[in-house]
DOVEX-99866 format. One record per residue: x, y, z of N, C-alpha, C, O, CB in turn; residue number from 1; chain. Coordinates in Angstrom, 2 decimals, padded with zeros to 5 digits. Glycine has a CB too. Layout:
residues N
R     n.X     n.Y     n.Z    ca.X    ca.Y    ca.Z     c.X     c.Y     c.Z     o.X     o.Y     o.Z    cb.X    cb.Y    cb.Z   i ch
R       X       Y       Z       X       Y       Z       X       Y       Z       X       Y       Z       X       Y       Z NUM  A
...
end
This chain:
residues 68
R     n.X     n.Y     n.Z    ca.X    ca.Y    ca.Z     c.X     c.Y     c.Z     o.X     o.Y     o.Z    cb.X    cb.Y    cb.Z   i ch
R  008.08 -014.84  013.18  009.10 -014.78  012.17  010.36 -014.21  012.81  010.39 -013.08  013.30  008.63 -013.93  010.95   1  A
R  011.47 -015.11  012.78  013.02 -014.31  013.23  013.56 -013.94  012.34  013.51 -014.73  011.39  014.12 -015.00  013.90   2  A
R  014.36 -012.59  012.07  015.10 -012.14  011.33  016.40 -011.60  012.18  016.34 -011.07  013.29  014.35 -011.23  010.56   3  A
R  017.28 -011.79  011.63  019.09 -011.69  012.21  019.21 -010.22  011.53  018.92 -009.83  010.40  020.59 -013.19  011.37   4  A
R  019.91 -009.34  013.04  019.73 -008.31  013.28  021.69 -007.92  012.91  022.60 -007.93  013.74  018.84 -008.17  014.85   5  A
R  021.79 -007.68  011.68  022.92 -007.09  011.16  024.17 -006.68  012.00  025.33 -007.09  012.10  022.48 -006.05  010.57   6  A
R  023.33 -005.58  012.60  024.78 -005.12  013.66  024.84 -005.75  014.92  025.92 -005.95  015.47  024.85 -003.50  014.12   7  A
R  023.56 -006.13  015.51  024.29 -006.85  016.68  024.44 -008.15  016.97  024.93 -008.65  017.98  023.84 -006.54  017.67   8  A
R  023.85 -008.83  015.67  023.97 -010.55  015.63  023.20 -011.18  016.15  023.43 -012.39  016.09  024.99 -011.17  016.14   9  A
R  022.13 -010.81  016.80  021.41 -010.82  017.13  019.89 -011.64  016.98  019.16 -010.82  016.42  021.66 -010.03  017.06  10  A
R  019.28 -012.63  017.19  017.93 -012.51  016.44  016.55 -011.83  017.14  016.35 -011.93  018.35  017.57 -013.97  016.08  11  A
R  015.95 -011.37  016.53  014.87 -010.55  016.70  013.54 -011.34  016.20  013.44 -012.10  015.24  015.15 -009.22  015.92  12  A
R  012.48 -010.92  017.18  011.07 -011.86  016.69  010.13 -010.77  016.00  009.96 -009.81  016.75  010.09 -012.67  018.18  13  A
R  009.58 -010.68  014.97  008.42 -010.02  014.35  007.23 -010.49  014.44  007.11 -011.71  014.36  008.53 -009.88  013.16  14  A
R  006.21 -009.78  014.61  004.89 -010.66  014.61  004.53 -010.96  013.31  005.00 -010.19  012.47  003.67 -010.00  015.27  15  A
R  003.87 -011.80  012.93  003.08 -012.20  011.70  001.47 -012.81  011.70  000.95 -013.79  012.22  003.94 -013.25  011.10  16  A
R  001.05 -011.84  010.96 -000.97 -012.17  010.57 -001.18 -013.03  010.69 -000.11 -013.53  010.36 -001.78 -012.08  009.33  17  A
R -001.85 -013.89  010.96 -002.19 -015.25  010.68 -003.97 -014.80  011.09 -004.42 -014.38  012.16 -001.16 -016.63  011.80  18  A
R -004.75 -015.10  009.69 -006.16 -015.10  009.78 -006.70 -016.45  010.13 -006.26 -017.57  009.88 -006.73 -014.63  008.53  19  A
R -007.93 -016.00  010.87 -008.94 -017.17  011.35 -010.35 -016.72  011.21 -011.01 -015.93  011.89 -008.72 -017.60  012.94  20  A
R -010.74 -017.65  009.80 -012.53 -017.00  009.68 -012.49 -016.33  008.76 -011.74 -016.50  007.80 -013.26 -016.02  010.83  21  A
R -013.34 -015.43  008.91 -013.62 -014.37  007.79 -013.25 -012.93  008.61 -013.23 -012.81  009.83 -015.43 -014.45  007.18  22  A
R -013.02 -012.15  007.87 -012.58 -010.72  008.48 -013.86 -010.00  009.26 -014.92 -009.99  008.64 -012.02 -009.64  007.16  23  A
R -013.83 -009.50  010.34 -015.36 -008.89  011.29 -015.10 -007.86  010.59 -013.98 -007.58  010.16 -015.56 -008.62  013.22  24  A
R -016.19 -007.16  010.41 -016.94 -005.50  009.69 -016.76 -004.62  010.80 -016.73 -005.19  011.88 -018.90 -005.44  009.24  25  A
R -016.64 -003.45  010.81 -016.65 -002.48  011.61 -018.04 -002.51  012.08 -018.23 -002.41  013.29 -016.17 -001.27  011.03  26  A
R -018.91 -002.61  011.40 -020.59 -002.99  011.68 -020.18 -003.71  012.84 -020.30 -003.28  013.98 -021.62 -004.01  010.43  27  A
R -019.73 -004.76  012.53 -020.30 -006.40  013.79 -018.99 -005.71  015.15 -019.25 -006.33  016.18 -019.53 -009.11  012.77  28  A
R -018.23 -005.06  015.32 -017.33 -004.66  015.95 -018.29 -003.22  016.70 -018.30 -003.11  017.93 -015.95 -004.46  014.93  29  A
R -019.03 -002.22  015.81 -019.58 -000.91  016.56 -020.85 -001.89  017.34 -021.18 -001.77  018.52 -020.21  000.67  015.29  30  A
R -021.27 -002.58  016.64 -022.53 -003.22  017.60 -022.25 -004.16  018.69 -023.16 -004.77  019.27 -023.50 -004.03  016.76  31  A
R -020.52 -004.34  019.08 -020.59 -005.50  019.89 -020.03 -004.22  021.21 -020.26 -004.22  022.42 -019.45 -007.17  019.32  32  A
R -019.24 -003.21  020.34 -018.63 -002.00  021.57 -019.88 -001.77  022.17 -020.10 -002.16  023.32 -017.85 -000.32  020.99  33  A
R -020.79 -001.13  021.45 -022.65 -000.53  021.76 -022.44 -001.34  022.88 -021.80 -001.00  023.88 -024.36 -001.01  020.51  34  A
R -023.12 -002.70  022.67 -023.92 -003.65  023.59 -023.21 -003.61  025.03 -023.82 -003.61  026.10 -023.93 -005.28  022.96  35  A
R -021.43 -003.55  024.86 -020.71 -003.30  025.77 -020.66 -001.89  026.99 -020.38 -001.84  028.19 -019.76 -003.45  025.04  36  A
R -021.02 -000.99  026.08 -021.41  000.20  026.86 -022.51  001.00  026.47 -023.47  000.58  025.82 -020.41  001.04  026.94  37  A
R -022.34  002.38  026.95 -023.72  003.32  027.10 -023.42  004.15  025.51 -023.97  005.21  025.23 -023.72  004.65  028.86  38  A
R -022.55  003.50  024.69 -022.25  004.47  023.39 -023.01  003.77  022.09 -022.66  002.74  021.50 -020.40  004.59  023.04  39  A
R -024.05  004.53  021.83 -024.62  004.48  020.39 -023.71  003.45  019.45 -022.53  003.70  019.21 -024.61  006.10  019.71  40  A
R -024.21  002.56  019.06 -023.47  001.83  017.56 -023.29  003.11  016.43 -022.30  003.11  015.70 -024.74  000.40  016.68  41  A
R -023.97  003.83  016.37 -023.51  004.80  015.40 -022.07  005.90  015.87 -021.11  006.43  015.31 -024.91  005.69  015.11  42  A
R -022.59  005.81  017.05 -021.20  007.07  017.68 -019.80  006.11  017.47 -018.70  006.52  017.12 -021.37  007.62  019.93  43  A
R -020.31  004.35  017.89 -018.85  003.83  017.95 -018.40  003.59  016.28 -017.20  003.44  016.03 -018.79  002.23  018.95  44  A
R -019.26  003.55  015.35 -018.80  003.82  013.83 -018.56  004.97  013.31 -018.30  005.22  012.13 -019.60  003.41  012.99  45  A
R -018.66  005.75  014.30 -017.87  007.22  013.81 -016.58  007.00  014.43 -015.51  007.39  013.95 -018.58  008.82  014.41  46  A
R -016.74  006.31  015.60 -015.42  006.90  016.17 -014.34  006.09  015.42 -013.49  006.69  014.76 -015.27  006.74  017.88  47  A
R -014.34  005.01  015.50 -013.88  004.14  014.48 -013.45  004.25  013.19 -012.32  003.91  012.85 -014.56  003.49  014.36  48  A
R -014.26  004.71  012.43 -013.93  005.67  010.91 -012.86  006.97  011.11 -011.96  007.32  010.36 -015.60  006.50  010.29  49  A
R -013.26  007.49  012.26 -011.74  008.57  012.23 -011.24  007.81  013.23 -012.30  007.81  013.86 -011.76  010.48  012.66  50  A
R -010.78  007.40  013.67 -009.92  006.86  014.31 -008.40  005.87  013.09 -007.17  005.91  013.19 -011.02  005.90  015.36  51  A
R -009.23  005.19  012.15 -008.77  004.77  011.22 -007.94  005.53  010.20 -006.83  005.32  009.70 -009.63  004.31  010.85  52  A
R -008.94  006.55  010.04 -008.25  007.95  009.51 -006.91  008.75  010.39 -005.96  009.22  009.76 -009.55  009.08  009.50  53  A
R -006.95  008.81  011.37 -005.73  009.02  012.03 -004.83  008.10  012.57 -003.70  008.53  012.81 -005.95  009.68  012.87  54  A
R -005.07  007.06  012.79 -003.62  005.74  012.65 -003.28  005.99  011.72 -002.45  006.89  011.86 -003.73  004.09  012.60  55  A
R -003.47  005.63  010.21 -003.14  006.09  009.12 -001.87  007.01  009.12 -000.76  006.56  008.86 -004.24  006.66  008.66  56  A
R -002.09  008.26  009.41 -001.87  009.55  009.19 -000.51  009.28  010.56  000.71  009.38  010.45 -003.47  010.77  009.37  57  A
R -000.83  009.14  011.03  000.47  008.86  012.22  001.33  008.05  011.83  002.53  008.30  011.82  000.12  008.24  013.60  58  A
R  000.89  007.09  011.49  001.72  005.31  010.59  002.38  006.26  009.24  003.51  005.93  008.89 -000.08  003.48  009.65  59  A
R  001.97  007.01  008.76  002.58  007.54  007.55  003.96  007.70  007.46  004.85  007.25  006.74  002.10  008.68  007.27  60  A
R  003.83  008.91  008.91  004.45  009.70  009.16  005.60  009.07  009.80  006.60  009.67  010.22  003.80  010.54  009.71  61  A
R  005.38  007.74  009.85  006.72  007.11  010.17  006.50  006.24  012.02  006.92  005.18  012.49  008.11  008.71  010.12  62  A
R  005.37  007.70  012.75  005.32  006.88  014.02  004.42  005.54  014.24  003.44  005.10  013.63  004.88  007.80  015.01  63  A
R  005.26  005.00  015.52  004.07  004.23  016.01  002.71  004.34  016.63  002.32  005.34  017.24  004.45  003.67  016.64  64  A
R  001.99  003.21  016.42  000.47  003.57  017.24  000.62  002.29  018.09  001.06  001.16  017.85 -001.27  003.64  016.14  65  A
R -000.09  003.10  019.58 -000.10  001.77  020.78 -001.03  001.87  021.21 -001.68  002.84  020.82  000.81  001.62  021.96  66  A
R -001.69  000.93  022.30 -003.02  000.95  022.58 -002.27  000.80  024.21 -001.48 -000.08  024.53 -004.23 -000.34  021.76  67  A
R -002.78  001.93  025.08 -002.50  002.13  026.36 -003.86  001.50  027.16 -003.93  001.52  028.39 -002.18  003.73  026.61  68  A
end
């Protein structure tokens, strides 16, 4: 999606969602991390559940979240 950038005339690209399928569960996501490494499906649905809980809480607050 381009949107024209006021002050500098500019156009700018935004990303936009576009779904495919049905949405994956944190379930089918902690059991595919598991299989991937030495971490419990339960540890990776914890971590996941707060993890969610703190993007959140950062996103609130106005900042961004990046994945390094």
């Amino acid at each position: 999606m381009l949107q024209e950038n006021e002050d500098e005339s500019e156009w700018q690209e935004y990303p936009k969602s576009v779904f495919v399928g049905s949405a994956i569960t944190t379930e089918q996501v902690a059991k595919r991390v598991a299989a991937e490494s030495t971490v419990s499906p339960a540890d990776v649905r914890a971590a996941l559940t707060a993890l969610g809980g703190v993007m959140g809480d950062y996103m609130a607050q106005g900042r961004s979240v990046k994945s390094v």
